[in-house]
C-alpha positions, 0 to 999 in steps of 0.5 A: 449451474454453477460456473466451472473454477479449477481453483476452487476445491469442489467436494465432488472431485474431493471425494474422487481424488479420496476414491483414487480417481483421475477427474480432479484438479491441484486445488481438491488435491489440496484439501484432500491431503489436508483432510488426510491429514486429520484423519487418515481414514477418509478414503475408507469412508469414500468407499463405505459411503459407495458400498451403502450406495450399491447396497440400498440400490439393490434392495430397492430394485429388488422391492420393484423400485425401477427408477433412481435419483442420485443427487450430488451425484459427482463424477462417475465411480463404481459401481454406478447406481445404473449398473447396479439396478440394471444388474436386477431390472436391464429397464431401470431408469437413472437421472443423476445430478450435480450443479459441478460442470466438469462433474456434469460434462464428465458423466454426461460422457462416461455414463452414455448408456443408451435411453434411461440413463440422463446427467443432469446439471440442477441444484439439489437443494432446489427439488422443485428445480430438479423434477422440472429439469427436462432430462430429469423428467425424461426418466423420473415419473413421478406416478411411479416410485422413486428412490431418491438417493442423497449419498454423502451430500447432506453434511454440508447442508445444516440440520433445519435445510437438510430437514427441508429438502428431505421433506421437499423431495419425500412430498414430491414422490408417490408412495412407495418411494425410497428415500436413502441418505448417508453422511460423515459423522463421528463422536469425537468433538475434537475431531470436529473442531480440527476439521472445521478448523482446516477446511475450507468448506462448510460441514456439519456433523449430523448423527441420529438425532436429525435423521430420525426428524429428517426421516419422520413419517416414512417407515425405515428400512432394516436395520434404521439408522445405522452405521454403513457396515451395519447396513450393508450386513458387515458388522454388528458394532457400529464404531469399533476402529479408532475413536479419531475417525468419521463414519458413514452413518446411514439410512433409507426409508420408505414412503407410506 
């Protein structure tokens, strides 16, 4: 696990602060507001992101998923991906994930639910490491399906990793598992350039291209590669507010 440094901003509690959360510190408020100044719109984007999260648990648990992985999973927000699946199934497991030790302390304590719901500290670009955590496969059996849920962690990963951990985790569950991901994308390339410009982390702007490779072989759940309006059952033009603007583009798939 990594070590905790308030000085340094994390994307977890980045992403908190955009949710209107508590759990962060002056160095993440920082570059939020940064961020914000970019593009206004980036809470908006937090919350799409949280709505295809909801979405994609409810379908899997209706498809008879009872066990799910959320990795880079943050601090808790709602709904949270054990309230959701418990809503259809009150015996779904839940491992969360996060190498963030307030991230990990926090949720460890918020999400303390009773048995089938674990916080886990591993680092997610390992998946090897993560099935062997012991709180992880103390409610991850992988002779059952999963759904392995990466939610809005895979833009700060490069295309040729991001294929390699999709792939990590897609070879380690059993057919029948979910795979679900989600990222900020956008078409405009100036918009781009400004935020690599302004922030101090490292992102990357992926868009149907390396989806339809990360995800290839598994069979994509309707409706594919979409926008998250789209994939939650919002709307049917995927892009149609301003064009200086991130989207939550998004898929889920299905292991063969």
């Amino acid at each position: 696990m990594l070590p905790f440094d308030p000085s340094t901003p994390n994307t977890a509690r980045v992403y908190d602060y955009m949710l209107g959360g508590k759990d962060n510190f002056a160095a993440d408020r920082e570059l939020a507001e940064r961020m914000l100044q970019i593009d206004p719109g980036l809470p908006e984007l937090a919350r799409s992101n949280r709505k295809f999260v909801a979405a994609v648990v409810r379908r899997a648990a209706d498809a008879g998923i009872t066990q799910f992985l959320d990795l880079g999973a943050g601090l808790p927000t709602k709904p949270a991906v054990h309230h959701t699946a418990r809503a259809l199934n009150e015996d779904a497991r839940v491992a969360y994930v996060d190498n963030d030790p307030v991230a990990v302390n926090h949720a460890s304590v918020l999400l303390s639910d009773g048995p089938g719901v674990v916080v886990a500290g591993a680092d997610l670009t390992s998946p090897a490491e993560v099935f062997s955590d012991p709180a992880v496969s103390s409610v991850i059996d992988l002779a059952q399906p999963v759904c392995v849920i990466l939610a809005s962690v895979l833009h700060f990963i490069d295309p040729e990793t991001a294929g390699r951990l999709v792939r990590g985790y897609a070879e380690r569950v059993p057919p029948g598992s979910w795979i679900a991901l989600s990222v900020g994308s956008t078409d405009d390339e100036e918009l781009i350039d400004r935020a690599r410009g302004s922030y101090t982390i490292s992102a990357w702007n992926h868009g149907p291209r390396e989806f339809t490779a990360w995800l290839d072989g598994l069979d994509l759940v309707p409706p594919g590669i979409s926008e998250a309006r789209r994939w939650t059952g919002g709307i049917d033009d995927s892009r149609n507010d301003t064009a200086d603007s991130w989207y939550v583009l998004c898929a889920a798939a299905v292991k063969p």
